[in-house]
The first five atom37 places (N, CA, C, CB, O) and aatype in JSON, in Angstrom:
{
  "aatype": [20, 20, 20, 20, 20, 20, 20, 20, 20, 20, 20, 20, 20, 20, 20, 20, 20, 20, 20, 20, 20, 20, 20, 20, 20, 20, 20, 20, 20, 20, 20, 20, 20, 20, 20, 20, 20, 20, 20, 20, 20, 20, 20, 20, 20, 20, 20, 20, 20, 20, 20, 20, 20, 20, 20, 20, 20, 20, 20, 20, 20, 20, 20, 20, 20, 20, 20, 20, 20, 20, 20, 20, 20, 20, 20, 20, 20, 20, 20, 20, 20, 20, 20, 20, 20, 20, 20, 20, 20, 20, 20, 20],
  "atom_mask": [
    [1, 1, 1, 1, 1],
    [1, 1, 1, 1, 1],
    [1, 1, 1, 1, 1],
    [1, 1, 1, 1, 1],
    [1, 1, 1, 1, 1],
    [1, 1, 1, 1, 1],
    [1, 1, 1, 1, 1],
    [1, 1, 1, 1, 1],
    [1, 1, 1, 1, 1],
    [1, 1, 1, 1, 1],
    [1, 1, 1, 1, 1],
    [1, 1, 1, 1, 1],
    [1, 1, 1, 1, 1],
    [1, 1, 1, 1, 1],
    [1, 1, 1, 1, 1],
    [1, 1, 1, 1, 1],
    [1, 1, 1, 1, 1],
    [1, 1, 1, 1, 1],
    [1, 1, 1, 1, 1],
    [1, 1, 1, 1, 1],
    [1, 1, 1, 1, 1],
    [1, 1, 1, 1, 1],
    [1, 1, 1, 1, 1],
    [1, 1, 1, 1, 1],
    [1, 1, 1, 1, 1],
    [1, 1, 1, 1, 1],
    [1, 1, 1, 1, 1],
    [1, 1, 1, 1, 1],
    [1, 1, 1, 1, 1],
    [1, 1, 1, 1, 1],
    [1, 1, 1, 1, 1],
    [1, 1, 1, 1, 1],
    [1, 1, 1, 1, 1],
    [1, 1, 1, 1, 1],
    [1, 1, 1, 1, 1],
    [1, 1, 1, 1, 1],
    [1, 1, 1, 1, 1],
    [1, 1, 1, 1, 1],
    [1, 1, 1, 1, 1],
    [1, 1, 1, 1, 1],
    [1, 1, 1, 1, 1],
    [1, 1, 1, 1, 1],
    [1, 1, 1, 1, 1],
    [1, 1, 1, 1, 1],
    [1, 1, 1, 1, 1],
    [1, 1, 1, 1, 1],
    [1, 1, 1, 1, 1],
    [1, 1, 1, 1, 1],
    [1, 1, 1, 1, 1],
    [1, 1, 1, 1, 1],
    [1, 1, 1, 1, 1],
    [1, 1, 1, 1, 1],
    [1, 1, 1, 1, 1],
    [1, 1, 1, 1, 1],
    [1, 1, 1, 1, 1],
    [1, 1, 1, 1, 1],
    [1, 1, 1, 1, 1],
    [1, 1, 1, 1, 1],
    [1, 1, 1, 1, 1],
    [1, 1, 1, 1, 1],
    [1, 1, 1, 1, 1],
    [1, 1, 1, 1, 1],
    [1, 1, 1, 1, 1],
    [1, 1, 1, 1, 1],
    [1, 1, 1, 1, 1],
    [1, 1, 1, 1, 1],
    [1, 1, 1, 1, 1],
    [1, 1, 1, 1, 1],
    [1, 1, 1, 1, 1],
    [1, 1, 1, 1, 1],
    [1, 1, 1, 1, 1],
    [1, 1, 1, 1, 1],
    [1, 1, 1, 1, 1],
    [1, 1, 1, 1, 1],
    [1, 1, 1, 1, 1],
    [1, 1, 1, 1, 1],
    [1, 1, 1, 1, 1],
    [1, 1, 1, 1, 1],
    [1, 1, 1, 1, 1],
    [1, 1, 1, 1, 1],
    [1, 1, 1, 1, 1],
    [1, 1, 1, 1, 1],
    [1, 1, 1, 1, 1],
    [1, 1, 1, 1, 1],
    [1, 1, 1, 1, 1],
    [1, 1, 1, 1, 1],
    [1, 1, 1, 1, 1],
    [1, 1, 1, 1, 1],
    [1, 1, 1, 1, 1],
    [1, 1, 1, 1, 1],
    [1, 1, 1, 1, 1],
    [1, 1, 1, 1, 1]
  ],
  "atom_positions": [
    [[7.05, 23.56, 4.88], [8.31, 22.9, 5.11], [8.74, 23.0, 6.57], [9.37, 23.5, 4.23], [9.34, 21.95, 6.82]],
    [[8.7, 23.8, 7.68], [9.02, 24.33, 8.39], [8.1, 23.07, 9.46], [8.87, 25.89, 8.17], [8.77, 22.77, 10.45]],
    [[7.1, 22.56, 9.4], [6.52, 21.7, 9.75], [6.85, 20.41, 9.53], [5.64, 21.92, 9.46], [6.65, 19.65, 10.48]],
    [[7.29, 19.97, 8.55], [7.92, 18.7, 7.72], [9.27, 18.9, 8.77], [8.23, 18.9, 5.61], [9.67, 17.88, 9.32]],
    [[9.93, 20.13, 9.05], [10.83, 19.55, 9.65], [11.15, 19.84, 10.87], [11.68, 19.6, 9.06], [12.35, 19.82, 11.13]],
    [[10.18, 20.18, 11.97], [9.94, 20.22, 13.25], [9.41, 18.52, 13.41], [8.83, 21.54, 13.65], [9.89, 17.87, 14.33]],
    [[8.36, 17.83, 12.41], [8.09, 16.42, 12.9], [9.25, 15.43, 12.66], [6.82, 15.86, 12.21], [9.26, 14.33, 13.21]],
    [[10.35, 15.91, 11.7], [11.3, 15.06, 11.35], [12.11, 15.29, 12.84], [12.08, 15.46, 9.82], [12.11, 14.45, 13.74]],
    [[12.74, 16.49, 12.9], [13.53, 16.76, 14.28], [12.82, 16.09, 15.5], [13.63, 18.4, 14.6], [13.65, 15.88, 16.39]],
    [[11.87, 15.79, 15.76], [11.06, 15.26, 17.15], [10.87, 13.85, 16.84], [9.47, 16.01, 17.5], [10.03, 13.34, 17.58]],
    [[11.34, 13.14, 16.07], [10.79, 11.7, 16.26], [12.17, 11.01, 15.82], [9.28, 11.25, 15.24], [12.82, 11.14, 14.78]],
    [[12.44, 9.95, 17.41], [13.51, 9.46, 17.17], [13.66, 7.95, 16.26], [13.98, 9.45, 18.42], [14.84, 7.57, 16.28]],
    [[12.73, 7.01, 15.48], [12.88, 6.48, 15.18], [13.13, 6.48, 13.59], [12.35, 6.08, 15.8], [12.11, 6.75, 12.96]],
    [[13.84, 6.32, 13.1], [14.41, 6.44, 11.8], [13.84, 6.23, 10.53], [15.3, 5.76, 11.77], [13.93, 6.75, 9.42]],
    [[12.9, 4.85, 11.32], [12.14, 4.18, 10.12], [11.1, 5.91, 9.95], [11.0, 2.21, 10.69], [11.24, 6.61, 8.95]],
    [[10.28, 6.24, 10.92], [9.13, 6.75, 11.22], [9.55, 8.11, 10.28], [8.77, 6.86, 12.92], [8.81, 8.69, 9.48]],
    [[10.92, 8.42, 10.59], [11.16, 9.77, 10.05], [11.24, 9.69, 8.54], [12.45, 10.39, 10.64], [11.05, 10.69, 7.85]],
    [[11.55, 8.41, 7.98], [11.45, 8.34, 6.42], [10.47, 8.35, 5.78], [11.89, 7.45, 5.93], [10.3, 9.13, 4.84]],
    [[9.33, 7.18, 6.28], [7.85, 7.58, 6.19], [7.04, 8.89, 6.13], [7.39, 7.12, 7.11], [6.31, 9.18, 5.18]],
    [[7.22, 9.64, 7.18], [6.74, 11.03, 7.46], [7.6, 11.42, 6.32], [7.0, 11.78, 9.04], [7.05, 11.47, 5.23]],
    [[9.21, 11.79, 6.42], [9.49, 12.91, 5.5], [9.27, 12.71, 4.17], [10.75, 13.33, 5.58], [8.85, 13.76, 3.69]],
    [[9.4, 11.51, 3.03], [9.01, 10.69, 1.85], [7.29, 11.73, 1.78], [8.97, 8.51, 2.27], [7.16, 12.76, 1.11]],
    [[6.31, 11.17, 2.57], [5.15, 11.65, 2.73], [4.71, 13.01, 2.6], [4.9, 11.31, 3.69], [3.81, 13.39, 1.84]],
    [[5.33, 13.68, 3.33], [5.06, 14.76, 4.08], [5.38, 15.77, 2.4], [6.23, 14.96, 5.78], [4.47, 16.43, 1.9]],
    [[7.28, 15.66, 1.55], [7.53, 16.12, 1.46], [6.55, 16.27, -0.25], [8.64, 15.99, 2.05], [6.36, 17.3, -0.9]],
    [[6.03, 14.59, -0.61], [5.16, 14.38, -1.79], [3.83, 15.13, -1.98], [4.84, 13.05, -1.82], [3.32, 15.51, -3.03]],
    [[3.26, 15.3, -0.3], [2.04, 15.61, 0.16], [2.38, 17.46, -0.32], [1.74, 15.05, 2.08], [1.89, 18.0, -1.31]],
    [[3.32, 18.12, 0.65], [3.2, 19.41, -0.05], [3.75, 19.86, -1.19], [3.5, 20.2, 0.61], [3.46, 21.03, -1.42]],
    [[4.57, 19.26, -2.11], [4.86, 19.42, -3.41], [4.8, 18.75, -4.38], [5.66, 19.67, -3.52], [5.77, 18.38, -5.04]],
    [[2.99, 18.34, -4.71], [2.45, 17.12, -5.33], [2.89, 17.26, -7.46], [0.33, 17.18, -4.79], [2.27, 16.86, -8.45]],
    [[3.82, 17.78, -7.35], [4.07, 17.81, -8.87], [4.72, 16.15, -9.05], [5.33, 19.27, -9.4], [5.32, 15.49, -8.2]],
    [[4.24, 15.62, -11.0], [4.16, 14.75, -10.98], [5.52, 14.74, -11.65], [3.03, 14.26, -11.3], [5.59, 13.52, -11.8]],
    [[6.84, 15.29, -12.26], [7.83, 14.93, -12.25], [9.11, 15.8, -11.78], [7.79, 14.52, -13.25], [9.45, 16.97, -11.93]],
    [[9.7, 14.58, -11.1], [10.64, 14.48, -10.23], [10.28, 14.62, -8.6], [11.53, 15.42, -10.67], [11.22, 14.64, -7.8]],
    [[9.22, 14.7, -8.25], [8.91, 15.1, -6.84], [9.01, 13.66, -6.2], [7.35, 15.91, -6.63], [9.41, 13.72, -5.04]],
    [[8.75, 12.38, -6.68], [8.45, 10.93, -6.48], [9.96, 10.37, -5.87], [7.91, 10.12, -8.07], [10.19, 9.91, -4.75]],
    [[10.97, 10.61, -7.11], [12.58, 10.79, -6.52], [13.13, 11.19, -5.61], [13.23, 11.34, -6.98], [13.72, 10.53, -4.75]],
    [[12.96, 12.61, -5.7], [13.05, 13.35, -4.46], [12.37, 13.27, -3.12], [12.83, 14.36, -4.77], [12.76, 13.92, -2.15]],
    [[10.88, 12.09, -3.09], [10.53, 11.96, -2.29], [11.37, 10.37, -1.7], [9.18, 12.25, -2.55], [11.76, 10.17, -0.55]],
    [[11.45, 9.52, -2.76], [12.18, 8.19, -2.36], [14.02, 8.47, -1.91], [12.03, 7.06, -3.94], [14.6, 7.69, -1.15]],
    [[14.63, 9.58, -2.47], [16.12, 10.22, -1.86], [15.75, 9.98, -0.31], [16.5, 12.18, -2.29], [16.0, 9.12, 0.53]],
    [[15.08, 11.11, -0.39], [14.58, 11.76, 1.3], [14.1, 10.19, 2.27], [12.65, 13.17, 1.1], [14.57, 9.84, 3.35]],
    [[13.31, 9.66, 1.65], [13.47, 8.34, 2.23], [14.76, 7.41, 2.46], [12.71, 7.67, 1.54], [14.87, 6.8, 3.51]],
    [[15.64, 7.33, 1.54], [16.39, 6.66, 1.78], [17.93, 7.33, 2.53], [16.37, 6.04, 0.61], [18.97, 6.72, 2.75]],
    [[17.57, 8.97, 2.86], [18.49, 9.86, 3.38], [18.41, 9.27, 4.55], [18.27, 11.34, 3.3], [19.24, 8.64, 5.2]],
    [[16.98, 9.63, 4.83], [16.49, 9.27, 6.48], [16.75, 7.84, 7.05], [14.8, 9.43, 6.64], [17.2, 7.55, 8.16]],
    [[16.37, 7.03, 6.04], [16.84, 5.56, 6.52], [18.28, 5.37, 6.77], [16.48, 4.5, 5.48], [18.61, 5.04, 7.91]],
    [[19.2, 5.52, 5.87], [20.18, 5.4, 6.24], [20.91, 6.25, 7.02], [20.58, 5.18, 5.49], [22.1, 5.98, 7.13]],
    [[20.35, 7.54, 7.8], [20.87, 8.31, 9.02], [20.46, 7.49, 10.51], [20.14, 9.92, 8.97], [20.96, 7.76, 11.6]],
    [[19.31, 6.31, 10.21], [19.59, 5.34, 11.21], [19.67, 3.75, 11.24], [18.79, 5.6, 11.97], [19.06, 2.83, 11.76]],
    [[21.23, 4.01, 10.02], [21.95, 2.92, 9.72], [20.93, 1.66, 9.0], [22.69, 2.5, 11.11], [21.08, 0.48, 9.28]],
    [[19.68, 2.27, 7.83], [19.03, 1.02, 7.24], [19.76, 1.27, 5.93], [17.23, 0.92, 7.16], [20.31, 2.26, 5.44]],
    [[19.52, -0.29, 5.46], [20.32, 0.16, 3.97], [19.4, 0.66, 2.83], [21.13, -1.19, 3.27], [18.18, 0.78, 2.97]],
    [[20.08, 0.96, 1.67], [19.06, 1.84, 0.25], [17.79, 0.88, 0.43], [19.88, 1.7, -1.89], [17.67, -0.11, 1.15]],
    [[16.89, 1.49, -0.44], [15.57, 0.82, -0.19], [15.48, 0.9, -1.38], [14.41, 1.33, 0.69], [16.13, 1.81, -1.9]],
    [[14.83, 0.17, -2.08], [14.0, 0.48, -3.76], [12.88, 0.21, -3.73], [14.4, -0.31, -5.07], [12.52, -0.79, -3.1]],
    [[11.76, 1.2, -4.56], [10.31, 0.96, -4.75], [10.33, -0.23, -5.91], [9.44, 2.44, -5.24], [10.31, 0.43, -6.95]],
    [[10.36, -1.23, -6.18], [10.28, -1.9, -7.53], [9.23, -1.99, -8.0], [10.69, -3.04, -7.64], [8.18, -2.3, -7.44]],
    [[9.49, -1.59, -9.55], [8.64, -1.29, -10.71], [7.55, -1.95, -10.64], [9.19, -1.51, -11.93], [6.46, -1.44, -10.88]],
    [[7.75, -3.55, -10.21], [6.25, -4.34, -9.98], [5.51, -3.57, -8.74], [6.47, -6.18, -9.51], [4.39, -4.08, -8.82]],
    [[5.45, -2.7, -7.69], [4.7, -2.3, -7.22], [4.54, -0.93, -6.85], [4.65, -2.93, -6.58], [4.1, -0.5, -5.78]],
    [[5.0, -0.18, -8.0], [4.72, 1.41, -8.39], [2.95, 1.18, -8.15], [5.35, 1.98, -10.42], [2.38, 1.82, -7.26]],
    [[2.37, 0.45, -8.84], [0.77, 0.99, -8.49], [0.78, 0.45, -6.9], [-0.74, 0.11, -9.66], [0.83, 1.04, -5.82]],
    [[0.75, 0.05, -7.01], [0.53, -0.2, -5.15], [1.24, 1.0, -4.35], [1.45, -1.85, -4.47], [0.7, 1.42, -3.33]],
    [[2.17, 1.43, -4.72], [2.92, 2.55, -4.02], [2.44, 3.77, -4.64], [4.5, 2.46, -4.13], [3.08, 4.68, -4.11]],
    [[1.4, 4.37, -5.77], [1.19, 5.57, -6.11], [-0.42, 5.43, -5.1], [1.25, 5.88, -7.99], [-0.84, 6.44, -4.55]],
    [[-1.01, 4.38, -5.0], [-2.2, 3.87, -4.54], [-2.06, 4.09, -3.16], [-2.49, 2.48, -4.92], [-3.09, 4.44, -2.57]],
    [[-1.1, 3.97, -2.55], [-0.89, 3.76, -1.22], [-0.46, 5.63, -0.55], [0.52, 2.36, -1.1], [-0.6, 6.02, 0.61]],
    [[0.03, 6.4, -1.64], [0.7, 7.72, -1.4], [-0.77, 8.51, -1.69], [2.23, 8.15, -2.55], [-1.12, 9.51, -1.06]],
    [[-1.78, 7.73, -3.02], [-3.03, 8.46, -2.89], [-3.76, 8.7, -1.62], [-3.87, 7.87, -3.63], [-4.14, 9.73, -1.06]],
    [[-3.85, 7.01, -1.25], [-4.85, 6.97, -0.43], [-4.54, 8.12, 1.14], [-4.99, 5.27, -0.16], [-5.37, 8.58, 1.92]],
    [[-3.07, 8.27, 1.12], [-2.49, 8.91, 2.3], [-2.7, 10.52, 2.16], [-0.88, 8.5, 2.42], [-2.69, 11.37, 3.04]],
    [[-2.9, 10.66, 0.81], [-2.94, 12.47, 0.38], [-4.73, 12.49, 0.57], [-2.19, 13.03, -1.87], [-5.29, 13.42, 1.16]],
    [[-5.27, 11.67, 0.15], [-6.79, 12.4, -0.12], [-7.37, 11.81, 1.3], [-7.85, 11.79, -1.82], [-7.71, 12.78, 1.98]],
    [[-7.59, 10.72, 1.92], [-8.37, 10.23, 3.31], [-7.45, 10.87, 4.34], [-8.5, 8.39, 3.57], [-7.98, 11.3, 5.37]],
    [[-5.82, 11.01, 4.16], [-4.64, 11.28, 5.44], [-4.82, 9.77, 6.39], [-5.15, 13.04, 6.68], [-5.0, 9.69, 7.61]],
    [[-4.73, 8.91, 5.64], [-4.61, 7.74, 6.29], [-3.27, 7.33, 5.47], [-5.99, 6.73, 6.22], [-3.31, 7.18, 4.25]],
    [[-1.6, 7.08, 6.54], [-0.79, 6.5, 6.07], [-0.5, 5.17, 6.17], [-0.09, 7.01, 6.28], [0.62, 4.69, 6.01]],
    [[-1.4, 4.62, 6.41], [-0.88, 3.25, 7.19], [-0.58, 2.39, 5.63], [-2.38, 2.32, 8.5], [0.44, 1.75, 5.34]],
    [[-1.4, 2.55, 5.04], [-0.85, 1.57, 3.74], [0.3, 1.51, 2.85], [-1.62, 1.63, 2.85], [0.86, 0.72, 2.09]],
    [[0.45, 3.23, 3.48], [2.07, 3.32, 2.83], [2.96, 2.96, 3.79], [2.6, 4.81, 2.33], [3.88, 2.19, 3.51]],
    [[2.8, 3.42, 4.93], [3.41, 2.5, 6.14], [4.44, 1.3, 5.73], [2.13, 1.76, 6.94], [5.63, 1.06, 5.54]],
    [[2.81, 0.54, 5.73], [3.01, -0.67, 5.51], [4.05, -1.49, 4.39], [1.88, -0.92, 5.38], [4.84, -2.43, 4.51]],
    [[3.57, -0.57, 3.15], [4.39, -1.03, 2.22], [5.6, -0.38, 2.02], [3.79, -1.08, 1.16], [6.4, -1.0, 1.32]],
    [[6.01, 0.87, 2.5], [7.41, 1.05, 2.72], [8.34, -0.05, 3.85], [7.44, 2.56, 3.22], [9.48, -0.48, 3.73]],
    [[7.07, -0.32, 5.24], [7.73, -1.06, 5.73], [8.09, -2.52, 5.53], [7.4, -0.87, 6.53], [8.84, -3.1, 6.31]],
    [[7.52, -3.14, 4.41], [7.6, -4.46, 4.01], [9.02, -4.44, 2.97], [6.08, -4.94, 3.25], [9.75, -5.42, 2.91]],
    [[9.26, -3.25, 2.24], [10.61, -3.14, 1.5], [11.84, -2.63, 2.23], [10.44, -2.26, 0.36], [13.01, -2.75, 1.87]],
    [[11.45, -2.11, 3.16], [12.88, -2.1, 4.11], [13.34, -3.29, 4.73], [12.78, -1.18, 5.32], [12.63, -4.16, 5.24]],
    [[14.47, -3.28, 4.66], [15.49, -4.57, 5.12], [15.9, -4.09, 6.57], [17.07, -4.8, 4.0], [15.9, -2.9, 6.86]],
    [[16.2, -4.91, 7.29], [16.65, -5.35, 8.64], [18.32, -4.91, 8.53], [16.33, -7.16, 8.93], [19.16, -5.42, 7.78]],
    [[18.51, -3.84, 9.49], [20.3, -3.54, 9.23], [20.87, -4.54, 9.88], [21.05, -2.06, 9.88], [22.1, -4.64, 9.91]]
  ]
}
């Protein structure tokens, strides 16, 4: 944790810090209920500390988003979650 939140404190862009912390926080406490919530909160804490609005994962692309959090836990390649967190965030 202590790491999760030295990279959150050092990076000023908002989007970046939701990504990382969402990630970061699924990656070290991979239990399969309630950790997913608590990882999408933390996302949407961070987003909206630089003024984006709520975000929702929708149900049509839970596999794409458990697929995309796999591929980031087992290779450590985030870009696909990146990507698809960044395609559901809205423009403040």
């Amino acid at each position: 944790m202590p790491e999760l939140f030295r990279l959150i404190s050092e990076e000023p862009d908002p989007r970046v810090r939701a990504v990382l912390g969402h990630f970061m926080f699924v990656f070290i406490h991979p239990y399969m209920d309630g950790n997913g919530r608590m990882g999408r909160f933390i996302l949407n804490a961070m987003l909206a500390s630089g003024g984006y609005p709520w975000t929702v994962v929708p149900l049509e692309k839970r596999r794409e988003y458990m697929s995309a959090l796999e591929n980031a836990s087992v290779r450590g390649d985030i870009s696909d979650f990146t990507r698809l967190i960044a395609g559901l965030v809205a423009r403040p």
